[in-house]
LODREN-815671 format. One line per field, with one value per residue (C-alpha): x, y, z; residue in three letters. Coordinates in pm, 1 decimal. Layout:
residues N
x = (X;...)
y = (Y;...)
z = (Z;...)
code = (ALA;...)
end
This chain:
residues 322
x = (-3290.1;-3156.1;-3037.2;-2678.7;-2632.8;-2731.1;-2475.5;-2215.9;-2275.8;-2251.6;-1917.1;-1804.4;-1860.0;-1711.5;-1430.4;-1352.9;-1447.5;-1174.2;-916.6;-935.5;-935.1;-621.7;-469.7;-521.9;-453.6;-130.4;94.0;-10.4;-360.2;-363.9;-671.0;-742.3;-724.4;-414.9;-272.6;-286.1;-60.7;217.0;412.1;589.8;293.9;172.6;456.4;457.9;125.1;192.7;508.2;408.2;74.0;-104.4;89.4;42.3;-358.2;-387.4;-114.9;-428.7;-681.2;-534.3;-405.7;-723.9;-906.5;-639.2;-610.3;-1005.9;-1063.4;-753.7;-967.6;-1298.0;-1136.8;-935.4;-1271.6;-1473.7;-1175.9;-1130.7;-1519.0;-1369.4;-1489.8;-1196.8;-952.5;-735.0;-507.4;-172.3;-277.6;-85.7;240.2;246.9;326.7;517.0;751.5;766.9;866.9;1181.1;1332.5;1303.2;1450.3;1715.7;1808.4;1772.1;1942.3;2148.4;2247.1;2396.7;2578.2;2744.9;2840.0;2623.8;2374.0;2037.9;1813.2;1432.5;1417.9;1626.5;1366.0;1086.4;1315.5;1339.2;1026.2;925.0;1161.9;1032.8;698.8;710.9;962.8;646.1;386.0;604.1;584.2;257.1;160.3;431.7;225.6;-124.4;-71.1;4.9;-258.3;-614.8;-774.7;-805.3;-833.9;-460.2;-354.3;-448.1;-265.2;50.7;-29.1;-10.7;297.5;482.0;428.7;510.6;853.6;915.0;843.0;1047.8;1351.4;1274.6;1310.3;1612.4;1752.8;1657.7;1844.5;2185.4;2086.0;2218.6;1977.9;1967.3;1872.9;1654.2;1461.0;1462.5;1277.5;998.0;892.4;865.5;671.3;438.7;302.9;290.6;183.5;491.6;727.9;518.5;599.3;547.8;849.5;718.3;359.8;532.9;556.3;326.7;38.4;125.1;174.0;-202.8;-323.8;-202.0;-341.7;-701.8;-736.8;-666.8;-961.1;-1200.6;-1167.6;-1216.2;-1545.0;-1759.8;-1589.2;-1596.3;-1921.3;-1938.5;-1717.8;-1966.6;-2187.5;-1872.3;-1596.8;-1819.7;-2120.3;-1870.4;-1684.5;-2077.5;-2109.5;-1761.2;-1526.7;-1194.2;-1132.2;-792.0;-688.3;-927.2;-754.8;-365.7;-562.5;-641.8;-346.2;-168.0;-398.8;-347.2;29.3;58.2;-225.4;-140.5;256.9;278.6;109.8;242.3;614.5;572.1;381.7;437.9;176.6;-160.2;-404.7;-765.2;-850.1;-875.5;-1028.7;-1318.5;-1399.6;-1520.2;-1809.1;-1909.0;-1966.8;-2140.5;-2375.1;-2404.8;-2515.3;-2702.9;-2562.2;-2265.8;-2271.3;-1852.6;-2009.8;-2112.5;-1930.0;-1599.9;-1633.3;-1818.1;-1501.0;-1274.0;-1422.5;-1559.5;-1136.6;-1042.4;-1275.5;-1198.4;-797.9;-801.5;-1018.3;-733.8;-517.1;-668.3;-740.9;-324.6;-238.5;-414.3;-172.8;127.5;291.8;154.8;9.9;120.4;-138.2;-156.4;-292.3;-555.9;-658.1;-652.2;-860.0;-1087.3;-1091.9;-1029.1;-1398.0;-1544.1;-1396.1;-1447.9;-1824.8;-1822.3;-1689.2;-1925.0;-2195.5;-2093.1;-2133.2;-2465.4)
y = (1912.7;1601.7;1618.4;1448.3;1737.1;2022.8;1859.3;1789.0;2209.8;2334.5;2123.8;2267.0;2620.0;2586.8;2409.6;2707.5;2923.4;2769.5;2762.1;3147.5;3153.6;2968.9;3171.9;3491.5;3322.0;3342.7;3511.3;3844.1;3818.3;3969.6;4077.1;3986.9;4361.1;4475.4;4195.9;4471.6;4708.7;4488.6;4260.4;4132.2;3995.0;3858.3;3683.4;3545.2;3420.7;3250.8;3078.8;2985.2;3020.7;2902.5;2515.6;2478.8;2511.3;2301.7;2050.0;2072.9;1952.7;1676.9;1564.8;1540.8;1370.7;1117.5;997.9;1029.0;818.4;577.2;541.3;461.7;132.1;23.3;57.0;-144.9;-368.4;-497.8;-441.0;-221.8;150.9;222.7;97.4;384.9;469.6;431.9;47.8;-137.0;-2.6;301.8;530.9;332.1;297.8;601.1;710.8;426.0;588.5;912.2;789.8;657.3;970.2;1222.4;1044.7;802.6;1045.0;1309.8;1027.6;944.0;1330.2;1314.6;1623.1;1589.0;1839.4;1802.3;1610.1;1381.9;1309.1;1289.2;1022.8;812.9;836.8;709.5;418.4;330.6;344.7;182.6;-116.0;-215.1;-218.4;-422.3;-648.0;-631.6;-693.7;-1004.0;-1143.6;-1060.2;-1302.2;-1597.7;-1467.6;-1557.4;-1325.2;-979.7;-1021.5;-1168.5;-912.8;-614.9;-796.6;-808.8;-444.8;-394.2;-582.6;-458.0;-96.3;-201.3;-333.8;8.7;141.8;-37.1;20.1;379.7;360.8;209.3;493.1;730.0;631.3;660.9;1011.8;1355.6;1591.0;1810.9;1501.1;1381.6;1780.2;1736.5;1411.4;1502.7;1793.6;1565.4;1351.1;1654.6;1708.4;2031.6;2138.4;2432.1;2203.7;2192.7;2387.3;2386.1;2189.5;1896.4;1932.0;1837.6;1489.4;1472.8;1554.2;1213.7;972.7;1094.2;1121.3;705.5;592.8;840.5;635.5;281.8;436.7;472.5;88.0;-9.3;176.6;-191.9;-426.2;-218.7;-232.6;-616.7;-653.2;-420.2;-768.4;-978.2;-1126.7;-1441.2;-1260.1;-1059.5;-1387.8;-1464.1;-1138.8;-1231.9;-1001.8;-1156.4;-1066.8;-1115.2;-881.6;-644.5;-642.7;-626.1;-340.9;-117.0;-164.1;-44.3;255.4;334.5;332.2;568.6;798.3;782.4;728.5;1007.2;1260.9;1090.4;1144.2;1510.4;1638.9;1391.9;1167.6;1390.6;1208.2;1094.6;1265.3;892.4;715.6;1017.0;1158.1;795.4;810.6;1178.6;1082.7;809.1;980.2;1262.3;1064.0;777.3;499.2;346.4;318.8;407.6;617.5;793.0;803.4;807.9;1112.0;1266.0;1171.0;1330.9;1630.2;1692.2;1563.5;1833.4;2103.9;1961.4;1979.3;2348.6;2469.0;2284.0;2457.0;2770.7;2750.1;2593.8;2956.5;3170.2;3127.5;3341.6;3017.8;2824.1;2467.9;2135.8;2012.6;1662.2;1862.4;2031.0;1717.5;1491.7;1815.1;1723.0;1360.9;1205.1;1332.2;1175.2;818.3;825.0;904.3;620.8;365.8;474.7;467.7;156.4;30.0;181.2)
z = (-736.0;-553.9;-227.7;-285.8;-561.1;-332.1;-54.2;-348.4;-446.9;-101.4;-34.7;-347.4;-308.0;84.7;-37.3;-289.2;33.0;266.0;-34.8;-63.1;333.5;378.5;103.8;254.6;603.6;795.2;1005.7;851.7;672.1;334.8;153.0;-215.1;-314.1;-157.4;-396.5;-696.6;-514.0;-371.3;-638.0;-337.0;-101.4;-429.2;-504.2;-192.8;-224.6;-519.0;-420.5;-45.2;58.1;-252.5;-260.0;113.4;28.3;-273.6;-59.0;212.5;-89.1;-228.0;155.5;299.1;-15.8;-18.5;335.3;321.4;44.1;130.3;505.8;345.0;139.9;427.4;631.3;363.2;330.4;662.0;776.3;1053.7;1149.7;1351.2;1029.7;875.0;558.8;805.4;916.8;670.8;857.5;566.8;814.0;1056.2;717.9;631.2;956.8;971.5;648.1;818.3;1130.6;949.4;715.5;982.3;1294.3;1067.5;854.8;1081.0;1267.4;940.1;862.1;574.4;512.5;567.3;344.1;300.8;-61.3;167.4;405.8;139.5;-27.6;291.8;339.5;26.8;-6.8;378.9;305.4;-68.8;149.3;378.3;111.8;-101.4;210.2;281.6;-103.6;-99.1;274.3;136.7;-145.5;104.2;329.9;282.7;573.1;593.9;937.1;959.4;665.8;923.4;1197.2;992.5;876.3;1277.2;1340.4;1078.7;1219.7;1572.1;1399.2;1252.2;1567.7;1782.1;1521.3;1552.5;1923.4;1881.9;1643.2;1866.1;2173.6;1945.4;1771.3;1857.4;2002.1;1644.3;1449.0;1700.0;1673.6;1288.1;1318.9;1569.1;1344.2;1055.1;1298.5;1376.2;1002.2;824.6;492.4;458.6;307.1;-2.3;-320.7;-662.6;-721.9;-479.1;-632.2;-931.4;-759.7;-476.0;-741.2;-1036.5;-739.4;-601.0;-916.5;-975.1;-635.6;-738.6;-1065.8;-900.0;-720.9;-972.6;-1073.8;-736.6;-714.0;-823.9;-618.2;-298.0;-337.0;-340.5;-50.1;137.0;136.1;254.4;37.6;-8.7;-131.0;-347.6;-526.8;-624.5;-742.3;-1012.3;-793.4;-807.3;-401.6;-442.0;-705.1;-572.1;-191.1;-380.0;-583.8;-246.3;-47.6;-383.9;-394.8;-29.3;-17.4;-326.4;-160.0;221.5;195.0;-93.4;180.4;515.8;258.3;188.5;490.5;770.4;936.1;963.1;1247.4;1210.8;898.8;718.1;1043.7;1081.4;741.1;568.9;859.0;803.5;426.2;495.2;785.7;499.7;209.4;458.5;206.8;199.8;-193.7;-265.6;-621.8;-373.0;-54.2;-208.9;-437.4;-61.6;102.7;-76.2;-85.5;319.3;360.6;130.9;339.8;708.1;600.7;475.7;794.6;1014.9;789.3;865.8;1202.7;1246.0;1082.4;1331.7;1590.4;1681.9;1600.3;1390.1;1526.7;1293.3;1096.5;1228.3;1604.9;1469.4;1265.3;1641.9;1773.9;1529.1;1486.9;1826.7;1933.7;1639.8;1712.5;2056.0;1999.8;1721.5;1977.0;2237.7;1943.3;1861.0;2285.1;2322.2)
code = (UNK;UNK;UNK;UNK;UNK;UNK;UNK;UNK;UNK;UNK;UNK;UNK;UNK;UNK;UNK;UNK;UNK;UNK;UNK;UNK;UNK;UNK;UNK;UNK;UNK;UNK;UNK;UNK;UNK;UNK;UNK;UNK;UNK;UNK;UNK;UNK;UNK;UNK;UNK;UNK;UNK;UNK;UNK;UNK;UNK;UNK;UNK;UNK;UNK;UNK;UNK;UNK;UNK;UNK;UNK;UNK;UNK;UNK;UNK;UNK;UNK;UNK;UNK;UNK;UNK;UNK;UNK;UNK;UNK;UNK;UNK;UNK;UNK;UNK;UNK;UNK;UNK;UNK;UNK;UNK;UNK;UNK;UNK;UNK;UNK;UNK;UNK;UNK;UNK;UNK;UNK;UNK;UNK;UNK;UNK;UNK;UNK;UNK;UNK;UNK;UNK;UNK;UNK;UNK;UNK;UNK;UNK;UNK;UNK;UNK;UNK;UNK;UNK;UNK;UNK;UNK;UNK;UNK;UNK;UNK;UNK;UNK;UNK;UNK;UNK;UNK;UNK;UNK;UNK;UNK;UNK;UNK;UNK;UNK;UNK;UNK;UNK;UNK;UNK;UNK;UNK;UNK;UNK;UNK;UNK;UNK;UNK;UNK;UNK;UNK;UNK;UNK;UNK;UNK;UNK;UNK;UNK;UNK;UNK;UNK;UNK;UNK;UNK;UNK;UNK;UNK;UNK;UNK;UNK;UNK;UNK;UNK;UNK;UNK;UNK;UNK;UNK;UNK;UNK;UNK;UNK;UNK;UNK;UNK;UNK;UNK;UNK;UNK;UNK;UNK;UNK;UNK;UNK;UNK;UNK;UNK;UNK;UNK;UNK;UNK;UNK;UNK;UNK;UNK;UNK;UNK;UNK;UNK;UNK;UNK;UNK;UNK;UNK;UNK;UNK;UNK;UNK;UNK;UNK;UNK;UNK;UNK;UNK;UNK;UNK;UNK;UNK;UNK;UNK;UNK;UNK;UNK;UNK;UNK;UNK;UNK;UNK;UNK;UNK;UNK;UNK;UNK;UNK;UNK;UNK;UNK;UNK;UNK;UNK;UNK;UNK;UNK;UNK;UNK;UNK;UNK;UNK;UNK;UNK;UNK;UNK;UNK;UNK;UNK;UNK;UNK;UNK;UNK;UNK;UNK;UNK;UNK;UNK;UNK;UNK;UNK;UNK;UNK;UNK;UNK;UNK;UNK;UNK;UNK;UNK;UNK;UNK;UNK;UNK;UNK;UNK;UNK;UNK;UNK;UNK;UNK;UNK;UNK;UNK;UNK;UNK;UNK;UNK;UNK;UNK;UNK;UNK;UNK;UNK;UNK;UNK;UNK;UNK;UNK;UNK;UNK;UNK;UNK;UNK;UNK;UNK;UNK)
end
């Protein structure tokens, strides 16, 4: 049997693993069998529990998989899914609809905040997609990616300064990540506007590829470079602003993950490495989940991701030195 397969198998069958795990896991631990007995603990399974865990799957594939094309796209190991100001977005319209809104009287609830963030994030790729057709380098894209975040940033600041200590709370949880705000009902969204940015994807697969051999090599090879960058900043604001909108900003997972897959498979083929990606993101996710869950009180995702990640980029830069 090929090696990929075997690796592909065993990612599978841990991923199914961690699933049941984080299912079971929380603040009291409940066995598979005592499920039977207890209509209650079962129903709470069903209704919290079991969306938080696929919410952890479809998280970590996404912000892996948006991390490996802003990696190929920019020909940067250090580049991640939030670079493009996604985040930075998403975190304004927050801002504005927690600490904004309770100035103004006007109730804040938590399909509130998921709006904001939305419209935030959706505002800076729309300005980002406008720029990247006036700007020839990917180089200059990213800096505008940068600059744009750094204006979010700085407006946030500003926000913040004016806010009422509640509002200002409500925000820095958002800010923390966490997979509990995730139902059923918000599957029914998150779950289209993943599965959009997943099939952008899947035509992206070939000309990734070419751009792995620079974006001259890849205009010789017919890729129209242009289209194809629009293409993946498209498919990373639907996959990393649909998860940074429903479960906050989650660290490292898209900056570390691309470089595990690639180590894994030891080519940097994206029929490969993205499919990979997706799937050592879906298992890394669910163990943080896990491991978040074991607590008295449970850690925010986006912690035990940094836990995880920082290490990994700090031994890539110092990799990348030696």
């Amino acid at each position: 049997m090929c090696r990929n397969t075997v690796i592909f198998a065993l990612l599978s069958i841990a991923c199914l693993i961690l699933l049941l795990l984080d299912i079971c896991s929380g603040s009291v631990f409940v066995f598979p069998w005592q499920l039977h007995d207890n209509e209650i603990v079962a129903r709470l399974l069903w209704n919290l529990r079991v969306p938080k865990a696929l919410t952890a799957i479809l998280a970590g594939a996404a912000l892996s998989v948006s991390g490996l094309m802003m990696q190929t796209l920019f020909r940067n190991p250090l580049a991640g899914p939030y670079i493009l100001g996604v985040s930075s977005g998403a975190g304004l319209g927050v801002a504005i609809a927690t600490m904004c809104g309770t100035m103004l009287a006007v109730q804040v609830v938590s399909f509130s905040i998921v709006a904001a963030a939305i419209i935030g994030s959706t505002l800076v790729l729309l300005l980002v997609l406008a720029i990247a057709k006036k700007v020839s380098s990917n180089v200059s894209l990213l800096i505008v990616g940068m600059m744009l975040g750094s204006i979010a940033g700085a407006l946030v600041n500003l926000i913040q300064n004016f806010s009422n200590p509640d509002a200002l709370k409500l925000f820095v949880v958002w800010t923390l990540g966490s997979l509990d705000n995730v139902g059923w009902t918000e599957l029914r969204i998150l779950f289209p506007v993943l599965a959009i940015g997943g099939v952008l994807c899947l035509f992206l697969l070939k000309p990734l590829n070419g751009l792995l051999l620079g974006e001259n090599y890849a205009q010789g090879l017919g890729v129209n470079v242009n289209r194809t960058r629009l293409m993946i900043v498209l498919a990373t604001g639907l996959l990393a602003g649909g998860v940074t909108a429903w479960c906050g900003p989650i660290a490292f997972i898209g900056v570390a993950v691309p470089h595990i897959a690639r180590g894994i498979l030891r080519t940097s083929n994206h029929r490969l490495t993205m499919p990979m990606a997706a799937l050592i993101g879906a298992n890394i996710l669910l163990c943080c989940d896990v491991l978040a869950s074991l607590f008295t009180y449970p850690l925010p995702i986006s912690t035990m991701s940094a836990l995880f990640g920082a290490p990994i980029i700090i031994w890539i830069i110092v990799r990348g030195k030696s």
